[in-house]
Every structure is written in C-alpha cells, then in structure tokens.
Biotite code that builds the C-alpha atoms (Angstrom):
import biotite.structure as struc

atoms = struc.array([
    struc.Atom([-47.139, -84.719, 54.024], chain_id="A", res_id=1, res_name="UNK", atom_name="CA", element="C"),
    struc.Atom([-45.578, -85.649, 50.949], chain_id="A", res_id=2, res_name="UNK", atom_name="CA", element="C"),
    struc.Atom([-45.824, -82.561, 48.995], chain_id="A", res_id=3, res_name="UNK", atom_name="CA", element="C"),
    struc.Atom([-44.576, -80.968, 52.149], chain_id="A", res_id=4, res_name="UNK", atom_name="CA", element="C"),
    struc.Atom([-41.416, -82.635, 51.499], chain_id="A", res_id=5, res_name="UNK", atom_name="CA", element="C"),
    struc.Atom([-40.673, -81.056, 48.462], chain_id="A", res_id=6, res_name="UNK", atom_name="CA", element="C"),
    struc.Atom([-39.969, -77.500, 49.877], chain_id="A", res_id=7, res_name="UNK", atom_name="CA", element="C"),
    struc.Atom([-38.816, -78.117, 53.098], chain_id="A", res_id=8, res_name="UNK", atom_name="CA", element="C"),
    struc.Atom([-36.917, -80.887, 54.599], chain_id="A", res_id=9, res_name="UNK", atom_name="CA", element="C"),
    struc.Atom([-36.897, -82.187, 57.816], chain_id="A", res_id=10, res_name="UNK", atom_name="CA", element="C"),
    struc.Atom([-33.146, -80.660, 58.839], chain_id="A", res_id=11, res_name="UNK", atom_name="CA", element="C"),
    struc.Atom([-34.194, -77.491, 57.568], chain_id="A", res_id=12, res_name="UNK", atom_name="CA", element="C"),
    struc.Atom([-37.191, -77.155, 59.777], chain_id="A", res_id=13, res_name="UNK", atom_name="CA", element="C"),
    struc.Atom([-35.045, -78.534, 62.735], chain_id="A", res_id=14, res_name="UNK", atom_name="CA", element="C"),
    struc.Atom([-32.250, -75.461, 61.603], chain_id="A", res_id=15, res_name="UNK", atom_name="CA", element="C"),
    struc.Atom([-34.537, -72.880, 61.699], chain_id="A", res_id=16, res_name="UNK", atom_name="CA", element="C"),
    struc.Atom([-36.520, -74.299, 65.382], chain_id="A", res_id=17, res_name="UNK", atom_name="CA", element="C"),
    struc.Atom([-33.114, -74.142, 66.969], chain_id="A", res_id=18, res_name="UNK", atom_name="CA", element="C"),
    struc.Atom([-32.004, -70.522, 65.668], chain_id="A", res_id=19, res_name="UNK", atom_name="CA", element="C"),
    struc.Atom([-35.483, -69.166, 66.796], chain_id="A", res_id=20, res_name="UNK", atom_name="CA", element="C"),
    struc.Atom([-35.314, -70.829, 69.867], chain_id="A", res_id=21, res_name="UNK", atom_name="CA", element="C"),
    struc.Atom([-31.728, -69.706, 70.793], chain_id="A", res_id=22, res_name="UNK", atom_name="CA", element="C"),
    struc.Atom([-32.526, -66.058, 69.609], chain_id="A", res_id=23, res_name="UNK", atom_name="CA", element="C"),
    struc.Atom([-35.876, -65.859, 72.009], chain_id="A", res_id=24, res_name="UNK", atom_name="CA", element="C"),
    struc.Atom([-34.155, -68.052, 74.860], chain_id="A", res_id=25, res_name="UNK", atom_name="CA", element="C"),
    struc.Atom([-33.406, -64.433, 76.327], chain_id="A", res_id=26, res_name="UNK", atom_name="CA", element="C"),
    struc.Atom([-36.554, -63.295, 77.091], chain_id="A", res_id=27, res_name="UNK", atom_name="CA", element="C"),
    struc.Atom([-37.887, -66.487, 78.596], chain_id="A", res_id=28, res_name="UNK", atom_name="CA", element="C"),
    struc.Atom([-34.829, -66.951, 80.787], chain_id="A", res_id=29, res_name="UNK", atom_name="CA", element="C"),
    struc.Atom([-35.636, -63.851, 81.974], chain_id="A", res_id=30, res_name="UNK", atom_name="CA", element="C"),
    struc.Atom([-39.254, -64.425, 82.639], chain_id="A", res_id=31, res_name="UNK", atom_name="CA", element="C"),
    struc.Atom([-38.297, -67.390, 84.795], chain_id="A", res_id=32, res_name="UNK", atom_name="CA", element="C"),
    struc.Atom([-35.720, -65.121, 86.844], chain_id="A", res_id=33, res_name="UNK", atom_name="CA", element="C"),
    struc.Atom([-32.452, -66.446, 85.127], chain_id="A", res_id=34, res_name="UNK", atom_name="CA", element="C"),
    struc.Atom([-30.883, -63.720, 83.249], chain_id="A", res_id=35, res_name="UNK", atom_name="CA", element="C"),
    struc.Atom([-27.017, -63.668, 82.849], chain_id="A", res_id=36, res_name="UNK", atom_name="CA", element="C"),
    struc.Atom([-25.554, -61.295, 80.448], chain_id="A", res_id=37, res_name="UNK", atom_name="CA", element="C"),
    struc.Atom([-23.152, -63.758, 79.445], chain_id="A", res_id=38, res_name="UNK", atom_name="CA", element="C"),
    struc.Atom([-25.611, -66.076, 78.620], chain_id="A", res_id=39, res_name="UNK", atom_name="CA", element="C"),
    struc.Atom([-27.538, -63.758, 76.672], chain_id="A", res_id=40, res_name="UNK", atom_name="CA", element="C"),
    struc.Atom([-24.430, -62.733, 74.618], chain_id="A", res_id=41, res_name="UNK", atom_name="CA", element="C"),
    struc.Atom([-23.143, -66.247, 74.411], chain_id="A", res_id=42, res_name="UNK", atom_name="CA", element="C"),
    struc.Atom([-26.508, -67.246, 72.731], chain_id="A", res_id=43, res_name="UNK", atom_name="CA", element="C"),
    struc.Atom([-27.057, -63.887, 70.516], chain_id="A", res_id=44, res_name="UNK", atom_name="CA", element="C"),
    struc.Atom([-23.629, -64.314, 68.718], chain_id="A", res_id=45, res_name="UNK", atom_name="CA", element="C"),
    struc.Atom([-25.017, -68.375, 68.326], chain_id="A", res_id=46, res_name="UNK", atom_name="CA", element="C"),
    struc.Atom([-27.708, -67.300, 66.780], chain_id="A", res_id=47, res_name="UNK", atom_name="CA", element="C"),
    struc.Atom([-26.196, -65.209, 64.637], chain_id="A", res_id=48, res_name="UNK", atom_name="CA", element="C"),
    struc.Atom([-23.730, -67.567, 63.588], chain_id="A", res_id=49, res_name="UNK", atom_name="CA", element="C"),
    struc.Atom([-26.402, -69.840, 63.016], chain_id="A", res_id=50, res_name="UNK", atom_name="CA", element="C"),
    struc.Atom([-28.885, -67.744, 61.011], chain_id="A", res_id=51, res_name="UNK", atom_name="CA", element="C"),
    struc.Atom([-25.777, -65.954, 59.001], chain_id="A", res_id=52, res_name="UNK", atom_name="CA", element="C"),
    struc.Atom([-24.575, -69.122, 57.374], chain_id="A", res_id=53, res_name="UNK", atom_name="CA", element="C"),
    struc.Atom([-27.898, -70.309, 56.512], chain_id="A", res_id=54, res_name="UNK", atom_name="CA", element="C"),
    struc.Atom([-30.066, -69.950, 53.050], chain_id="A", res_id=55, res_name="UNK", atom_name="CA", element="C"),
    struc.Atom([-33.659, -68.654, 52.252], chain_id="A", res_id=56, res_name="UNK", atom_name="CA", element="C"),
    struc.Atom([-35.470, -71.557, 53.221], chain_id="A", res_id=57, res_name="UNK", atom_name="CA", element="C"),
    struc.Atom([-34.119, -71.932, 57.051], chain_id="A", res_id=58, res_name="UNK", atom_name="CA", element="C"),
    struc.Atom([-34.453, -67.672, 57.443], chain_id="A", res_id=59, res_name="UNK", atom_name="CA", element="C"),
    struc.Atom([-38.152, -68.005, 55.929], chain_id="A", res_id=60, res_name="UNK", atom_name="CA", element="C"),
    struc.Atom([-38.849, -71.207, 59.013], chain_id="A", res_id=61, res_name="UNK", atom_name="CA", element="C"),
    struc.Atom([-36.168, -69.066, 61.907], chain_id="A", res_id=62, res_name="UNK", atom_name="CA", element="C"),
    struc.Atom([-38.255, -65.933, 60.804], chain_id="A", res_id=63, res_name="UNK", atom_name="CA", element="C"),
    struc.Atom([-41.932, -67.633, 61.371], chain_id="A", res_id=64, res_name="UNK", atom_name="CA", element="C"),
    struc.Atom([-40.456, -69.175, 64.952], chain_id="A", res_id=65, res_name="UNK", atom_name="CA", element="C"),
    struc.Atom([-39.353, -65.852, 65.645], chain_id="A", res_id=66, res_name="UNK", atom_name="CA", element="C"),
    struc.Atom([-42.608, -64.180, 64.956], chain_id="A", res_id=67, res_name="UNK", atom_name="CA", element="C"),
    struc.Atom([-44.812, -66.698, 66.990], chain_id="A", res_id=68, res_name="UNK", atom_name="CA", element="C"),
    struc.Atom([-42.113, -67.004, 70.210], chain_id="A", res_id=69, res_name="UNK", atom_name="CA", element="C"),
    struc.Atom([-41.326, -63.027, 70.124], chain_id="A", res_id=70, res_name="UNK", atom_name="CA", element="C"),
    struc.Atom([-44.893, -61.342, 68.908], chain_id="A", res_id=71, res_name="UNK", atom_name="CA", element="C"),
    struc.Atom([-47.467, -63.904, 70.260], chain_id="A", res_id=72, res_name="UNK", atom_name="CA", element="C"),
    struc.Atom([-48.793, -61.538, 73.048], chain_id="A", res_id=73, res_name="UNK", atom_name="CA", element="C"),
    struc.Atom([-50.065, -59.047, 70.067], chain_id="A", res_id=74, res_name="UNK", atom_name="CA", element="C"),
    struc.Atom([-52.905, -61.502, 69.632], chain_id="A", res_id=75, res_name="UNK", atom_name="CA", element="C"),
    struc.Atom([-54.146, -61.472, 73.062], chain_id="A", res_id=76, res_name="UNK", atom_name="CA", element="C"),
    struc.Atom([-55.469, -57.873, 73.395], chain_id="A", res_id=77, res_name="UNK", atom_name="CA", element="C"),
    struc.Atom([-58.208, -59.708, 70.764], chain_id="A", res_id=78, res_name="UNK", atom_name="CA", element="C"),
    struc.Atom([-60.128, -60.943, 73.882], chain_id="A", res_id=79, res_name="UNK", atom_name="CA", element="C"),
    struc.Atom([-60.941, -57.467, 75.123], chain_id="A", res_id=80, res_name="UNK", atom_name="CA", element="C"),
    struc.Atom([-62.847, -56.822, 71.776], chain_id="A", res_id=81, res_name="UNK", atom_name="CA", element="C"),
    struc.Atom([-64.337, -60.574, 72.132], chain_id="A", res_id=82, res_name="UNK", atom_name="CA", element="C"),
    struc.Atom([-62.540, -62.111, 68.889], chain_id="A", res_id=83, res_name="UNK", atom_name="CA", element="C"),
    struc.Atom([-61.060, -65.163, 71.437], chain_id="A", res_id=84, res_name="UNK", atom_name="CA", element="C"),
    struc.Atom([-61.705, -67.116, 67.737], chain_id="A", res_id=85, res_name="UNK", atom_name="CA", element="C"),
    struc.Atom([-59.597, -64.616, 66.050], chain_id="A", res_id=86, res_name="UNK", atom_name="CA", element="C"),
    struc.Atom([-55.935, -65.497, 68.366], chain_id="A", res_id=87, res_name="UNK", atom_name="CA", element="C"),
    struc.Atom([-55.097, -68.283, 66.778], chain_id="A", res_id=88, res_name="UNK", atom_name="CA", element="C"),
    struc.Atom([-55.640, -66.825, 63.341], chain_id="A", res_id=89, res_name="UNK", atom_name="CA", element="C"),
    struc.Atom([-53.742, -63.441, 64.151], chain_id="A", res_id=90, res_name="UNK", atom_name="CA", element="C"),
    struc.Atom([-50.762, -65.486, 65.874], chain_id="A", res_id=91, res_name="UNK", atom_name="CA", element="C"),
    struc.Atom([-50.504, -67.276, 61.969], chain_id="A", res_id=92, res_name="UNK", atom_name="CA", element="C"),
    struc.Atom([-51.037, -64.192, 60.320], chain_id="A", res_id=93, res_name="UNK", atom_name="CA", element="C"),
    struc.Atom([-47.222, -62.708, 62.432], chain_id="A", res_id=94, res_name="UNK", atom_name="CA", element="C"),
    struc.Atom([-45.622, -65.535, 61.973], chain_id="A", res_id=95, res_name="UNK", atom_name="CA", element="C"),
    struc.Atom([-45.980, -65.824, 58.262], chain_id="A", res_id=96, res_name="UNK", atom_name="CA", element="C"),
    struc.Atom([-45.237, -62.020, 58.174], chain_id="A", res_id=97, res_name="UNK", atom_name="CA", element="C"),
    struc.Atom([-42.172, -62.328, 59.765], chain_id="A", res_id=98, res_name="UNK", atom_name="CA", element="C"),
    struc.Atom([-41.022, -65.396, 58.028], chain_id="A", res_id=99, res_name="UNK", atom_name="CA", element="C"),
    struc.Atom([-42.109, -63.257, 54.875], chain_id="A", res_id=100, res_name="UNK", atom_name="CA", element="C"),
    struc.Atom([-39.971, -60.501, 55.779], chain_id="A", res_id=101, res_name="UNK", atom_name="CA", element="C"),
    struc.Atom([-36.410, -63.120, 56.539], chain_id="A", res_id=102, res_name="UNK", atom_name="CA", element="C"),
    struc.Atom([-36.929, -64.951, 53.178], chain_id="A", res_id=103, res_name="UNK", atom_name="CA", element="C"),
    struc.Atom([-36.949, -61.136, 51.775], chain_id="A", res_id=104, res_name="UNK", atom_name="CA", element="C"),
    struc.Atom([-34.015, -60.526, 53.009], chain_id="A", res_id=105, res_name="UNK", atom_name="CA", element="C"),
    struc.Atom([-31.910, -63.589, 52.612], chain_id="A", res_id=106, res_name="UNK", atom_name="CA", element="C"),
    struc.Atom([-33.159, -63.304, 48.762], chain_id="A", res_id=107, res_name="UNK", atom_name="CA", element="C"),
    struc.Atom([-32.492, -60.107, 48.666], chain_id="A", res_id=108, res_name="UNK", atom_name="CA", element="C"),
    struc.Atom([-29.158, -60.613, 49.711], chain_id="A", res_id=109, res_name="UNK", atom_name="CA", element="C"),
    struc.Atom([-28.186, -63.675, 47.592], chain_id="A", res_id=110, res_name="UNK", atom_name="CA", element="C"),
    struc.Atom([-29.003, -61.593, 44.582], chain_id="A", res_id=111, res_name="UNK", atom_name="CA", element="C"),
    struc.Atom([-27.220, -58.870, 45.328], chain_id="A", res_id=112, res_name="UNK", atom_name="CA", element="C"),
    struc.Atom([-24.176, -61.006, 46.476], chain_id="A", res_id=113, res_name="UNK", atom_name="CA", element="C"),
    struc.Atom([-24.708, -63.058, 42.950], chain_id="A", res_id=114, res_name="UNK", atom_name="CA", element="C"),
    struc.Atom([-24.635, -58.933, 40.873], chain_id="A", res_id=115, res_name="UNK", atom_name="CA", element="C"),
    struc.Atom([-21.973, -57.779, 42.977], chain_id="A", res_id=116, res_name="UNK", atom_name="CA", element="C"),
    struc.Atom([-19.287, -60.447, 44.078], chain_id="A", res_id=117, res_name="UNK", atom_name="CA", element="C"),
    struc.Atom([-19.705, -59.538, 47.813], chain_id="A", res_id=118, res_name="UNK", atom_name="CA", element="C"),
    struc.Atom([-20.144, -62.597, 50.020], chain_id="A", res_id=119, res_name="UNK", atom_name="CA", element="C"),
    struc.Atom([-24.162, -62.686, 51.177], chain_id="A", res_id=120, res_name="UNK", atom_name="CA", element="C"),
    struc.Atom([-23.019, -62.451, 54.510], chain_id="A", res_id=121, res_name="UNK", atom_name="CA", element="C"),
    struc.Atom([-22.418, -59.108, 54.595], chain_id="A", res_id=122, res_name="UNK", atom_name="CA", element="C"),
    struc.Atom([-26.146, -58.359, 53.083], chain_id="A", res_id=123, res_name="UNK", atom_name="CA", element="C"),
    struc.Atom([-27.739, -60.518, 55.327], chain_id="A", res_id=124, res_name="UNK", atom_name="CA", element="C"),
    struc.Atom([-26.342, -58.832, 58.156], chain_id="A", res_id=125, res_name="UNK", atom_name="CA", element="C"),
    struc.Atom([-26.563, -55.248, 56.673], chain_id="A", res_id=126, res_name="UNK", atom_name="CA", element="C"),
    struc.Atom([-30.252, -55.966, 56.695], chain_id="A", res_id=127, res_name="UNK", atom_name="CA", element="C"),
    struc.Atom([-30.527, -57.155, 59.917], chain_id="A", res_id=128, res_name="UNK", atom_name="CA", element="C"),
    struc.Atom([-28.884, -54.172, 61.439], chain_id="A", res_id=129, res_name="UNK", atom_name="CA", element="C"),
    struc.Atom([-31.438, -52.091, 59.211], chain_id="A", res_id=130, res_name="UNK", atom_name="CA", element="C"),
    struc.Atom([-34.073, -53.919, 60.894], chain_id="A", res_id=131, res_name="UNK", atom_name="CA", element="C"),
    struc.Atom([-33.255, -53.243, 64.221], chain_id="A", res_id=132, res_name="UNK", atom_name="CA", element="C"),
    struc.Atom([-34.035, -49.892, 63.649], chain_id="A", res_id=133, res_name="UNK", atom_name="CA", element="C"),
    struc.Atom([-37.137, -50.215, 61.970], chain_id="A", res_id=134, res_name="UNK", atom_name="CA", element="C"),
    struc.Atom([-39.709, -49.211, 65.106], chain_id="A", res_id=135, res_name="UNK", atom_name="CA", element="C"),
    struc.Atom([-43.479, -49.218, 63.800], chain_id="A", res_id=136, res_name="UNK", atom_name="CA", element="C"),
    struc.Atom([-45.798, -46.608, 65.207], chain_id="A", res_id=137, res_name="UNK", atom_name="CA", element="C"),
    struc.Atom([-43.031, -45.201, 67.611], chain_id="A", res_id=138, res_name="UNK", atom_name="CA", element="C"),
    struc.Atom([-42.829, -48.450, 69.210], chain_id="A", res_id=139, res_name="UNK", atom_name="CA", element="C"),
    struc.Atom([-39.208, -50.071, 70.087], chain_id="A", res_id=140, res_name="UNK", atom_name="CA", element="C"),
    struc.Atom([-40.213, -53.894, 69.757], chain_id="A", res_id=141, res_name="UNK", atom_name="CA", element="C"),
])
C-alpha cells in the first residue's frame, strides 16, 4: 500500500469517486424511477465543474469510475458464450481504457495549454465535446 501512495493520494482517489459518481447518478436515478431534469442538469454542470478544474491524475481515477459505473453491462453478454470467469477481467480491462483515454486528454490538454498560453480548460472541454461524438460501430453510447 505504500508504493500506492506515491502516485495517488487518498483525496485524489476520493476527487475522482465523487465526479464519477455525480456524472453516472443520472442513469441510476432513473433506474430507480426518480428522474428530474433539474436534477440531472444540476448534477451534469457539478460534474463538470468538478472534473474541469481537476489535473491528470483525478481525470485518469473519474475516467476508470466512469468506465466501470457507465460500461459494466458490456461484460455480461460473456455468460452467453460461457466466459462467467472472463466478467470480472473484461469489467478491468473498460475501466482502465477509459481512465486511459481521460489522462490522454487532460495531458493532452496541459501541453497544449503550456505551447500555447490558452488556459487548459478550454482543451479539456474541447475534448470532451469531441468525445461525445465519437460513436463506435454506429452505436450512440
């Protein structure tokens, strides 16, 4: 656990929790019959807020949250094919994808903010919007 410590810290972890869990709090509140579009809003321009400010470290932990509490259900078509062993694995394998793909872009954008005197900000959200419209295999995630 000590080496552990040396690359993230305990408030980083808890950062990155709380901006996953208040950018998938949407689709479980609606799951469980409580969907408010005020709500929703309220806690999409949180967790933007949140995740906007925020360095490479807490988008790398947000972005593996996100992955497992968004993408989880992926995994399960596994037992049809009989690779039950294989969920937990696969479930890993999206999470570290998607916490691959924030760190990518929150070091993406602190170099460019660093070569071109624009605040990070700005690239960090650029890139978001980009991925929004990213839709693999015709499929609007």
């Amino acid at each position: 656990m000590n080496k552990i410590s040396q690359y993230f810290s305990s408030l980083e972890l808890t950062k990155g929790f709380l901006i996953a869990l208040l950018s998938s709090c949407f689709i479980y509140l609606n799951h469980w019959g409580f969907s408010y579009p005020i709500i929703n809003t309220i806690l999409g321009i949180m967790t933007l807020y949140l995740l906007l400010q925020e360095d490479q470290k807490v988008w790398f932990i947000a972005g593996t949250f996100i992955g497992l509490f968004w993408f989880w259900w992926i995994a399960l078509s596994l037992k049809h094919y009989g690779y039950i062993w294989a969920i937990p694995a696969e479930i890993l394998v999206i999470s570290f994808i998607y916490g691959s793909l924030f760190w990518v872009f929150a070091w993406s954008a602190e170099k460019l903010s660093y070569r071109l005197s624009v605040p990070s900000v700005f690239f960090k959200s650029l890139f978001l919007l980009i991925f929004s419209y990213v839709h693999p295999f015709g499929f609007d995630w």
